[in-house]
N, C-alpha and C positions, 0 to 999 in steps of 0.2 A: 481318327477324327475326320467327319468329314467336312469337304470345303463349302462353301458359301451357296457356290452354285447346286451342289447338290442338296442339300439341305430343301432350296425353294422347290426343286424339281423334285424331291420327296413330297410336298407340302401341296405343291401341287397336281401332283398324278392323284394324291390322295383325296385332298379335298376337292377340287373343282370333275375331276374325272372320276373319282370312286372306285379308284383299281383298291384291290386287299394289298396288305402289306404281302402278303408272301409274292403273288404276280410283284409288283414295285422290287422285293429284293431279287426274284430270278431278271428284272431286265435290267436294273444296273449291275447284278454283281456284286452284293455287299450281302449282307448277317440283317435278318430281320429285325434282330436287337437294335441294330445299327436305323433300320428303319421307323419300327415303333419308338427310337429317343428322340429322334429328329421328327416325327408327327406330333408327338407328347408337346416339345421346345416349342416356347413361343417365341423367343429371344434366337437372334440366329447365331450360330458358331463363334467364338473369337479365338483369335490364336495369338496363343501366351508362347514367347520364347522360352527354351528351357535355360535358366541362367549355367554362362558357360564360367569356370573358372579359367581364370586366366596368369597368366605370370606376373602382372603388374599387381595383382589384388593384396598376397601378402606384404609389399612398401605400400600402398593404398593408406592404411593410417599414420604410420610415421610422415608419408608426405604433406599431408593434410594438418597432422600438425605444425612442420615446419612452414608451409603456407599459413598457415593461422597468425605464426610469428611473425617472420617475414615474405607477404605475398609476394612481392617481384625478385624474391631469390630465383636464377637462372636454372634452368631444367638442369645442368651440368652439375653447378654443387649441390641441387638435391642427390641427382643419383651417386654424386660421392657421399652424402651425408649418413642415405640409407644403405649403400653398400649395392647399388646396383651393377652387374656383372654382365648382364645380356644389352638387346640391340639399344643404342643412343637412338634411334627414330623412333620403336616404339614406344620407351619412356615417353619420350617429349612431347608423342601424339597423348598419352594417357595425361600427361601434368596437362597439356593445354585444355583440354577438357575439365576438368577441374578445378582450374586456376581462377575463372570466373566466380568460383561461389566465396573468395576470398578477396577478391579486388575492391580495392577503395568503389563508393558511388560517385558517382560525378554528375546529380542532376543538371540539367539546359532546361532554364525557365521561359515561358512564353512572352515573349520580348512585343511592347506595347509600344509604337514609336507614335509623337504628340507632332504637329507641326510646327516647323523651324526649329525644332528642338535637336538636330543632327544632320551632320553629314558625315558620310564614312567612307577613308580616304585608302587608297593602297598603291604599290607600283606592279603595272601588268609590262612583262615583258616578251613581247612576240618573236615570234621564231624567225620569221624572214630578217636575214640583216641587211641595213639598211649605208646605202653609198655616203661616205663620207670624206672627202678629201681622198679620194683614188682607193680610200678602202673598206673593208664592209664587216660594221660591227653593229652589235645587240644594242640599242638602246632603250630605256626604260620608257613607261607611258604611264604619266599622273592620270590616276581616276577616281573620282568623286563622284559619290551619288546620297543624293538626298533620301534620308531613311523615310522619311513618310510619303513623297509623291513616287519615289524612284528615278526623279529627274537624274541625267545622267552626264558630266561632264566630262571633257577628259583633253590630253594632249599629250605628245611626246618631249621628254625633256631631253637636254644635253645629260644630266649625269644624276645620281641619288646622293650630292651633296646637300648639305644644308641650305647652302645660297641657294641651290638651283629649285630645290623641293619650295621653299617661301617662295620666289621668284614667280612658278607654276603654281603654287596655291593662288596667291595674288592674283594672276591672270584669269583662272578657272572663277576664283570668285565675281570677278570685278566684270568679267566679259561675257562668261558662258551664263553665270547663275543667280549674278544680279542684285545681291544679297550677302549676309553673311548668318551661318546658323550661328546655335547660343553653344555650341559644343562641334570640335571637330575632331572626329575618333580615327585614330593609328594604333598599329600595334605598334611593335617594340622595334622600328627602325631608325637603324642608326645615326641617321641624316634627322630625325625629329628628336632624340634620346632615348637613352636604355633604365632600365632600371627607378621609372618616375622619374628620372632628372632632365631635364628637357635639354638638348645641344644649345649650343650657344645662340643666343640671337630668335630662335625659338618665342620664348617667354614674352620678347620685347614685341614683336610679331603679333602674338594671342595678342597683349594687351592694347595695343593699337587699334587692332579689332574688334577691341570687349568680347571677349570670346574664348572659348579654354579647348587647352589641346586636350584632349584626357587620350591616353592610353591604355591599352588595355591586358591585362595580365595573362603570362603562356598561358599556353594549351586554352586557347577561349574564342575559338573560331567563329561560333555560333554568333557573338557581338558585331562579328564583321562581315557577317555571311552573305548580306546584301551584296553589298562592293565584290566579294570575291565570284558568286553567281554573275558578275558581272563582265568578269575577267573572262569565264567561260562562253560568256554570251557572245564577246567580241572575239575568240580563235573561231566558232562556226557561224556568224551572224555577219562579220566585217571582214577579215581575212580574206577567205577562200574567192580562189581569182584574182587576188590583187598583186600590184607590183610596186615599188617606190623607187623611187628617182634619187629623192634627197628626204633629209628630215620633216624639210618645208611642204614635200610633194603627200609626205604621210600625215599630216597635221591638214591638208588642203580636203585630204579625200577623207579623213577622219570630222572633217566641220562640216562637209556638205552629209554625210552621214546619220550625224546624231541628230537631225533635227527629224530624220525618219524613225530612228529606233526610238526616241522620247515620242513618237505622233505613237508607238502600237499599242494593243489594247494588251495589261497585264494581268494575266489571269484572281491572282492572287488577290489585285484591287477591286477587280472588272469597272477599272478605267483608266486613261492613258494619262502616262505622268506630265506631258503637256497640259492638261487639264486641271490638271492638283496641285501644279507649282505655284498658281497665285495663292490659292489656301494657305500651302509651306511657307511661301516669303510673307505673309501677313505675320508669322508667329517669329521670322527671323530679325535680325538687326540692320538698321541701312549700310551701306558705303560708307566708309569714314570719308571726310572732303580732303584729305591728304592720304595718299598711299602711305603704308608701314613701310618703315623699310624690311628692305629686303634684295635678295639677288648679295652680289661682292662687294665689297665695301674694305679698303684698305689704307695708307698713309705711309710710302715708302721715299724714301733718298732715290732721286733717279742716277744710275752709275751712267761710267761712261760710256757706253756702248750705249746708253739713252733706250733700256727695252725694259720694259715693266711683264711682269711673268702672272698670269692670271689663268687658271682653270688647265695649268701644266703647258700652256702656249705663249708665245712670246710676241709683245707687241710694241711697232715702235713707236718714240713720242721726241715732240720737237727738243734738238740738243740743246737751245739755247738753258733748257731749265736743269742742265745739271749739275749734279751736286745740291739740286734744293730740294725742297720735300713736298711731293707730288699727291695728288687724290686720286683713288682711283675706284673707279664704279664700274659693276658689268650686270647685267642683267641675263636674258633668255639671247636677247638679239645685237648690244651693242656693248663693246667696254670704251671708256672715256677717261682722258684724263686729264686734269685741271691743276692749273698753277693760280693759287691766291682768286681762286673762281672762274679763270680766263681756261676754255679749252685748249691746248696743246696737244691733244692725242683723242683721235676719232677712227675706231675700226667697226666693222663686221664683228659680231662674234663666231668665233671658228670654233665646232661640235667637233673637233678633230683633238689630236694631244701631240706632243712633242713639233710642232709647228715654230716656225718663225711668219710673221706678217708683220709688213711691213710698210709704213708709207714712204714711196719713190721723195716728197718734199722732204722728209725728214732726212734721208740720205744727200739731198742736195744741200739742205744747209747744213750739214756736218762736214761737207766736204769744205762750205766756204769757211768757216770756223774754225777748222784744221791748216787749210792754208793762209787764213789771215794770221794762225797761233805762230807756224811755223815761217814765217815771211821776217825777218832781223829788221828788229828797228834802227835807226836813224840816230847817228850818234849826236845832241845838240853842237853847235856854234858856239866858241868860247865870249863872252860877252867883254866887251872893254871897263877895264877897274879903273877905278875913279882914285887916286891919289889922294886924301887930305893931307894937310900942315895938322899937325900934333896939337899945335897954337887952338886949332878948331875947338877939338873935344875938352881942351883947359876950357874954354870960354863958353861951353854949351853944358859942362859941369860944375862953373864957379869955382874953378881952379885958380888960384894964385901959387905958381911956384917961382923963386928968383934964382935964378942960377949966381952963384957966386962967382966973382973975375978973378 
């Protein structure tokens, strides 16, 4: 058979140049027969593999069957199934090949986002660790973006607790984006709930908001594909170059930031989601005029050591109030703590764990309180007794007694 190229180069010494076929076979060297097929052909050569048998071919149907039964049966207990004796690579190269025409489908529908209708939430965790109290650890970054403008919010939180994810929703909504959507999409983490059941405080959260968490069920990336392109945007778009200081220093240089990557033009829209977020928040819900709660929220006996323990840190509070039963609130920035409404404990909140903080005043008056406890009171002065005549109490109870002589 000849190749392609020769073929045209037959076709054409013949036709355009007018050589005979037998000249055309003495200068390439082939059987005039071979020339006259190839002038004849209109169609040019194709070349058919000759099929090779192989070793996999005889298990070829019984594997196929058991695929049919069970598709994600592992390439290993096929080849014990059908009795396979030769190489485990090339079995597994032949099932993998195959294993497609029996796999479940799993159509991804063309997702139609309405305005105010979504915001789709996730935690991106960047590589650089960040100074924390002398030490240097990964923490998580809330990020939120609007499915219809792509506006794009975000910030670094202290941890993927419950408190802390509400806390950073809160903020995200109320400062960055203005608004609340009518839906706010997570997958299945564990600081929102697993399994449809929403973590605690959750629920109370959404509804304060008027607003529904929906989550969304494994393996369904494509519902949160925005937000997760998002996550990629920020390792090569914000990252590279940069350094952090503290938490605060990466939430500084992440605000001045976003108001640049929300101005670009996104191909997708071909318009910049600065532009589209008034559209989006026409179709969203307002600000509630009270914050949901949210952030830590407790009611503990304060012991004697006078330290209330919040987000694995230790914090102290005035001793007078111990032994009662204290309140106690922390948010992103601040934990507090109140007696009968009165503050008694004001710190920083510390992104760090196993910490003790403490206030130097609360150690002062512990000290006065210990040595006023331990200072021996005063034993009273014996008071002078008054004597009555017996006669008294006859005459003050209408006693008549006569003693007899």
């Amino acid at each position: 058979m000849i190749t392609l190229e020769d073929w045209a180069l037959i076709r054409r010494l013949h036709v355009s140049e007018k050589l005979p076929k037998a000249q055309i076979a003495r200068e390439l060297g082939i059987s005039r027969n071979t020339v006259a097929k190839a002038i004849a052909s209109v169609d040019p050569p194709e070349y058919a593999r000759v099929p090779v048998t192989t070793s996999f071919e005889p298990f070829e149907v019984q594997v196929r069957q058991l695929l049919k039964a069970t598709p994600s049966m592992p390439a290993t207990v096929l080849a014990e199934r059908v009795g396979w004796a030769g190489s485990a690579t090339w079995f597994r190269q032949n099932v993998a090949l195959i294993r497609p025409d029996y796999a479940p489908t799993d159509p991804a529908d063309r997702i139609v986002y309405h305005p105010g209708d979504q915001v789709q939430c996730d935690l991106w965790f960047p590589e650089p660790r960040i100074p924390v109290e002398g030490n240097l650890v990964m923490l998580p970054v809330l990020v939120m973006v609007a499915s219809f403008s792509k506006f794009i919010t975000a910030m670094m939180i202290p941890s993927r607790t419950t408190a802390d994810l509400l806390a950073g929703m809160w903020v995200l909504l109320s400062q960055q984006l203005g608004a609340v959507p009518r839906r706010l999409i997570w997958d299945n983490e564990t600081g929102i709930g697993r399994r449809n059941r929403l973590a605690a405080g959750v629920g109370g959260f959404a509804g304060a908001l008027a607003t529904k968490i929906h989550q969304l069920k494994a393996y369904d990336p494509e519902s949160k594909g925005g937000v997760e392109r998002m996550n990629g945007y920020f390792e090569t778009s914000f990252l590279p170059g940069r350094e952090f200081e503290s938490p605060g220093d990466f939430n500084t240089q992440m605000g001045i930031w976003l108001p640049k990557a929300n101005s670009r033009t996104v191909r997708a829209l071909k318009a910049r989601p600065v532009d589209l977020l008034g559209v989006d928040k026409v179709g969203m819900l307002a600000l509630p005029p009270v914050a949901p709660a949210h952030g830590f929220a407790a009611r503990v006996r304060l012991p004697r050591d006078y330290y209330v323990r919040v987000f694995g840190n230790d914090y102290s509070v005035h001793p007078t109030a111990i032994g009662r039963m204290v309140d106690v609130v922390a948010d992103l920035d601040l934990v507090i703590v109140r007696l009968d409404g009165r503050v008694i404990g004001d710190h920083p909140r510390s992104w760090g764990t196993a910490l003790t903080i403490t206030d130097p005043d609360h150690v002062s008056a512990a000290a006065r309180l210990r040595e006023a406890f331990q200072t021996p009171r005063g034993i009273p002065t014996e008071a002078a007794v008054v004597l009555r005549d017996l006669a008294d109490y006859d005459s003050a109870f209408g006693v008549d007694i006569e003693v007899a002589s």
